[in-house]
N, C-alpha and C positions, 0 to 999 in steps of 0.2 A: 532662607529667602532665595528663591527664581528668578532669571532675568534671562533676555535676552543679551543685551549690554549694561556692562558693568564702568560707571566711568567715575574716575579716582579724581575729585576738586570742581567746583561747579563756577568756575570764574566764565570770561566769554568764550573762550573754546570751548571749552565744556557743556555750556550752556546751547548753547548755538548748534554743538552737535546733538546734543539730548532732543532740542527741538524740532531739527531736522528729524531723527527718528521717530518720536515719536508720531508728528506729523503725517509718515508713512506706514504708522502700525510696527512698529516694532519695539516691545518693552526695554525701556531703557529704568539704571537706577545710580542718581548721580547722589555721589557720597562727599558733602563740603564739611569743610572741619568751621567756619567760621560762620556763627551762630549773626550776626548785624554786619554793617554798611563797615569796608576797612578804610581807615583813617590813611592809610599807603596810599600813596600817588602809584597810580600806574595807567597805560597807556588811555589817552582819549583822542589822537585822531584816525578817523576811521578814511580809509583809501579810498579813488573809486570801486573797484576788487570786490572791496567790501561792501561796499553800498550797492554794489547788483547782487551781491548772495544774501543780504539781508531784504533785500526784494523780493527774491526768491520766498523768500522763509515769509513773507506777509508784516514785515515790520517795518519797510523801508518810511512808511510814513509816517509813524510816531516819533523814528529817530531824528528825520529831518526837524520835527516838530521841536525836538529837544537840544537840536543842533545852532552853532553856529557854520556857515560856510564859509570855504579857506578855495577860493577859485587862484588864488595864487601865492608862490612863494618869492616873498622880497627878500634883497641880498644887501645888506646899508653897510657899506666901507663908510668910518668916521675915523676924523680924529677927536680924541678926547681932549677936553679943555675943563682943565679943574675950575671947579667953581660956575662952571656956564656953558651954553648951549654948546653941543659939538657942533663940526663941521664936515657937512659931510664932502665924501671924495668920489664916491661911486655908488651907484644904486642902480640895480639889475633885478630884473622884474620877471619870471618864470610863468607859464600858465599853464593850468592843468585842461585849458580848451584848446592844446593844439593834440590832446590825443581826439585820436578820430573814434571817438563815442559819445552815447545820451549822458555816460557817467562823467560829468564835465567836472566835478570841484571835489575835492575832502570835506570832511563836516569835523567839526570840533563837538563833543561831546562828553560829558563826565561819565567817567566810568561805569558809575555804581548805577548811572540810571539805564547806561547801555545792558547791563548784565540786568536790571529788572524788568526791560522790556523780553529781552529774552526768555527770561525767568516765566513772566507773565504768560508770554508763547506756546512754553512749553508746558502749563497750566492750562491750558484752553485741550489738551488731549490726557486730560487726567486718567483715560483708562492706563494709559502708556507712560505719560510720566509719572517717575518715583522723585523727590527733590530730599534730601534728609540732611537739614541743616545741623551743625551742630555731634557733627559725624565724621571722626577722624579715622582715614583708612590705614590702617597697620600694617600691611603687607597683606603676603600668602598664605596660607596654609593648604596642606590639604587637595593643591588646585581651585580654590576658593579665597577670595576678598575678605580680610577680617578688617572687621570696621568695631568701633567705640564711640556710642552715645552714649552722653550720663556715664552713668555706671554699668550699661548693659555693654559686651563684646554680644554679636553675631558675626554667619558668616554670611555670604552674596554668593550664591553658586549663579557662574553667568556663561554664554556660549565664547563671549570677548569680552576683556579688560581692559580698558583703556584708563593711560595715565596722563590727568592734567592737570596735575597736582602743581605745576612751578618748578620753578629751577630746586627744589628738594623735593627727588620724586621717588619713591618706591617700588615704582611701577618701571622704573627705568634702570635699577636699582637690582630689581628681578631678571632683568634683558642681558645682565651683564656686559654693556657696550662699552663700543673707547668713546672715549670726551676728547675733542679738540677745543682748547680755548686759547685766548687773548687775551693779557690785557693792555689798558693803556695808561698813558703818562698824565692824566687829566680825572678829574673829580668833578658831577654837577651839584648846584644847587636849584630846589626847585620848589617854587611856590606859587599859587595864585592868592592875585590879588585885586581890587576893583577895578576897572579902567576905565575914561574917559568913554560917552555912545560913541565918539564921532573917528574911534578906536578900533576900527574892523577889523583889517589886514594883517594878514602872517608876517612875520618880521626875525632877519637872523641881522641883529648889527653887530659887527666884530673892529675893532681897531688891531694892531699889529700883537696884543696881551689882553685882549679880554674879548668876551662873546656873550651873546645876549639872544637868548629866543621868544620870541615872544608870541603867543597864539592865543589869542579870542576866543572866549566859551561864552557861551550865553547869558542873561541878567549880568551883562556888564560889569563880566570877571574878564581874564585873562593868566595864562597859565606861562610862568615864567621859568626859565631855564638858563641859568650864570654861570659859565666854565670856571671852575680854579681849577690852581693844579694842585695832583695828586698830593694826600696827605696835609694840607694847605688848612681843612677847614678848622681846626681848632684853635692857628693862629687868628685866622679870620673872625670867630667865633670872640676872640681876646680881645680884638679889637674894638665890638660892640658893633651893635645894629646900625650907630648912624654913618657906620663906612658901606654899609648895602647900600642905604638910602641911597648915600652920596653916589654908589655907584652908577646904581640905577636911574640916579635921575639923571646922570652926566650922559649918559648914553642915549637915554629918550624922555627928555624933559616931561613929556606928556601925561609921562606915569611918578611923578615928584611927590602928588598926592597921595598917591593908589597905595606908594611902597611902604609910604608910612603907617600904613593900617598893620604893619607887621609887627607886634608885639613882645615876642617870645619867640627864641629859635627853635623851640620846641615847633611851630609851625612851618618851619623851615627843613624840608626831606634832602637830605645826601645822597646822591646817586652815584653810584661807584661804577661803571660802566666797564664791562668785558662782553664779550660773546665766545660761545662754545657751539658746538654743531657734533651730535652722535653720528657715529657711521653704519646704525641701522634703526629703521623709524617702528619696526616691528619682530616679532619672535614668537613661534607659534601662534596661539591664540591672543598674546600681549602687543599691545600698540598704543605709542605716544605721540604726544601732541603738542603744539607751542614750546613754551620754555620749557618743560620736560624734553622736549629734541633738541631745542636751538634756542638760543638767545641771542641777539642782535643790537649794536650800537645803536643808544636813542638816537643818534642825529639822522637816520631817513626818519624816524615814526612809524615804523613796519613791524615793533614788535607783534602787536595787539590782533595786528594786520593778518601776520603771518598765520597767527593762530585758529584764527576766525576763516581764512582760509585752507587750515588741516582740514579743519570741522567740516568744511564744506564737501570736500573731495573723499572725507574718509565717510562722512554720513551717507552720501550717493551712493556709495560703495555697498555700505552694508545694510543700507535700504533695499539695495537693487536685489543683494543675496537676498535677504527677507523674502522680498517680492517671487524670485524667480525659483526659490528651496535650495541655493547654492549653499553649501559649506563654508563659513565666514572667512576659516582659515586657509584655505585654499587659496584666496582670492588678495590678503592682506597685501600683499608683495606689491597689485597695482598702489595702492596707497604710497607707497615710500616710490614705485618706480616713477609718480606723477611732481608727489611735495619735494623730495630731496635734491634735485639739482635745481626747481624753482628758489628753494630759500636758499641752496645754495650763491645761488648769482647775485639773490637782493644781502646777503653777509657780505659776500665781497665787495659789492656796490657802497654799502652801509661803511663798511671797512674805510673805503677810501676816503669819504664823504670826510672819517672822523678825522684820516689824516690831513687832509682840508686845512683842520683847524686845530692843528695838533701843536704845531711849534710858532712859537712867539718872536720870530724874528722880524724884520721892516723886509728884507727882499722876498719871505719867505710870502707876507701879503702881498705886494706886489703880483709874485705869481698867480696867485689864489685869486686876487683881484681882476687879473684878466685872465685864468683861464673859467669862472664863472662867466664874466661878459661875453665870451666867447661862447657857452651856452646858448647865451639870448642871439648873439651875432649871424650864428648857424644855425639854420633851421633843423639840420636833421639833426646835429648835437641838440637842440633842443627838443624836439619830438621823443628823440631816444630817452632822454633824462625822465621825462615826465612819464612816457609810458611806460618806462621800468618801474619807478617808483609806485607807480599807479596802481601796479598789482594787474593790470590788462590786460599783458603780453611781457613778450621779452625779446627784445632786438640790442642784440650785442653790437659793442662798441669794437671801431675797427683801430688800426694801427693810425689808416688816416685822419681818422675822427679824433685823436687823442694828439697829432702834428699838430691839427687846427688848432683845437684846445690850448695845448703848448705855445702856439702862435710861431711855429716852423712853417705852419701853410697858411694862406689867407682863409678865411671864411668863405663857403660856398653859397653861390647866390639863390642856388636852385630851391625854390619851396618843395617840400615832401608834402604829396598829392595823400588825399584818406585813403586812396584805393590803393598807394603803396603801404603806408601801413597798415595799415585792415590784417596784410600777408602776416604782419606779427603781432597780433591779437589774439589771444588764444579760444579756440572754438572751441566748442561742447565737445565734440569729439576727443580735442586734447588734454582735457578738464576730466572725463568721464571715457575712456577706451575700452573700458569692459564693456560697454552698452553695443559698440559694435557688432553689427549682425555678420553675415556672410559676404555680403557684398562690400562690405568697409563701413554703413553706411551704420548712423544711429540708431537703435531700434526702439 
């Protein structure tokens, strides 16, 4: 078998980029090992980032459709009071409409349906897309993809190989790269459950030893996230289901009902949380993507994010070779010179976030307590937070922005105007610099 592009797992990177090419005439043939819908939690909120590349791609409106909206992130300091309502201490309210764009909010969205609208996408150019469920890629041979369906091995002779396979990649595997990783001191647990309609709102509630996230999916679910710590869970597990409940309900009574729908820990997912970052995204004609490159601490929600924009960056890429008769491989180097210091900054960002919420002391919240208020207090520390995370741009945090934070400086009173940030929103030009003509200009 013949291809243009060869891509290794069909999750939303994958997906997303297969659609993009195909979309622009370029035969793609993605090889997934999993034949149905996986029972695995993994990422469902989607950035604004993300919601202007799936614009792009012509789906932005069925996702909305299948979406919940997260126009803001709540920050609920309580104290826990066994047996009854907590109280709360602090509550700080983030919004994703002080970045200065149309993509105003996140969407919550399940997974699997994300990756079938894609799917569906990249079916509407059936000359071009190849989709082969049921298809585990083996590695190399030869300079060629060996893949296994059934019983048959073939091979994928392709001009690029792309791997987005997951944190067990082959493809990455073949690159021979170094791995930087992390890990940490903390363990999640994560389940959705019913919740109350009148239940919208993103929510992290934390007391000085426990954490609580709480995010809105559509039909009046909600997707739960409860920090223990590392190695914790099979005392926890010992203890039996009604110390969750109890947890859960001591934290946000709202959901007292919802948690009790949980029957079996069998529906309860363990998230062991580290991040790693390769230090090169490509090798000859070989290039990764998502969790094949990097992995990132769930507490921004950039995994999914970050993938969804490789796909984007690297599809334009090898769209634009297609289009103009460039040599794919020639050209890979932009791909990594654009994605590798962007996810780098949102790992480090993510990094920090976790240590946030890393250590269970009373002064340790304290701090965390007001240097998030101090987000909302200052505008431009606000702006910055939101547009970093946003996936929109990137405007670095200054020495003095991190005093204020600390509360060494007061708060500044100045609003940041759209037309200073606009300066750090990243243009088509910084997105796409191969398209540059002679004059600098986009062509």
């Amino acid at each position: 078998m013949k291809t243009d592009v060869f891509i290794a797992g069909g999750g939303v990177g994958g997906l997303a980029l297969a659609a993009k090419l195909a979309s622009r005439g370029v035969h793609v043939v993605i090889a997934e090992q999993l034949k149905r819908e996986s029972p695995v939690y993994k990422g469902e909120l989607l950035q604004p980032k993300t919601l202007a590349i799936l614009e792009r791609l012509g789906v932005l409106d069925e996702v909305e459709e299948n979406g919940h909206v997260i126009d803001q992130l709540r920050f609920q300091e309580v104290h826990r009071n066994r047996g009854s309502t907590p109280e709360e201490i602090n509550l700080t309210e983030l919004s994703y409409s002080r970045v200065a764009s149309i993509y105003d909010h996140a969407l919550m969205v399940p997974h699997e349906k994300t990756k079938e609208i894609l799917r569906n996408k990249g079916k509407e150019f059936d000359e071009f897309f190849h989709y082969l469920p049921g298809a585990r890629f083996m590695g190399f041979e030869k300079g060629m993809a060996k893949v296994k369906r059934k019983k048959e091995t073939f091979y994928v002779q392709a001009q690029v190989y792309i791997g987005a396979e997951g944190r067990s990649s082959p493809t990455r595997d073949a690159m021979n790269v170094h791995v930087k990783r992390k890990d940490y001191n903390h363990h999640f647990l994560t389940v959705t459950i019913p919740r109350p309609e009148s239940f919208t709102k993103g929510k992290i509630i934390t007391t000085s030893s426990c954490f609580l996230g709480l995010f809105p999916l559509p039909d009046n679910e909600v997707r739960t996230v409860f920090l223990i710590k590392a190695g914790e869970y099979k005392r926890i597990q010992e203890k039996g289901l009604e110390s969750l409940y109890q947890a859960y309900s001591e934290l946000e009574p709202e959901l007292a009902e919802g948690v009790r729908t949980i029957k079996d820990w069998k529906t309860v997912q363990l998230m062991i949380p580290f991040t790693y970052h390769v230090d090169r995204y490509y090798s000859g004609n070989l290039a990764i993507i998502g969790d094949a490159a990097h992995t990132v601490h769930p507490m921004a929600g950039e995994g999914m994010n970050l993938a969804i924009q490789d796909a984007d960056v690297l599809g334009e890429l090898l769209a634009w070779c297609k289009e103009e008769g460039k040599n794919y491989s020639d050209y890979l180097h932009y791909y990594e010179d654009i994605r590798r210091p962007r996810v780098e900054f949102l790992l480090n960002l993510s990094h920090l976030s976790a240590l946030v919420y890393s250590f269970q002391y009373e002064w340790w919240r304290k701090f965390r307590m007001k240097a998030v208020q101090r987000i909302y207090d200052d505008d431009q520390l606000h702006v910055k937070q939101m547009l970093n995370i946003s996936g929109l741009g990137k405007w670095d945090f200054t020495l003095v922005d991190r005093a204020v934070q600390g509360s060494m400086l007061p708060p500044r009173q100045k609003r940041v105007s759209d037309q200073k940030q606009r300066q750090y929103l990243f243009s088509e030009a910084e997105d796409y610099p191969w398209k540059r003509n002679e004059k600098g200009r986009i062509s």
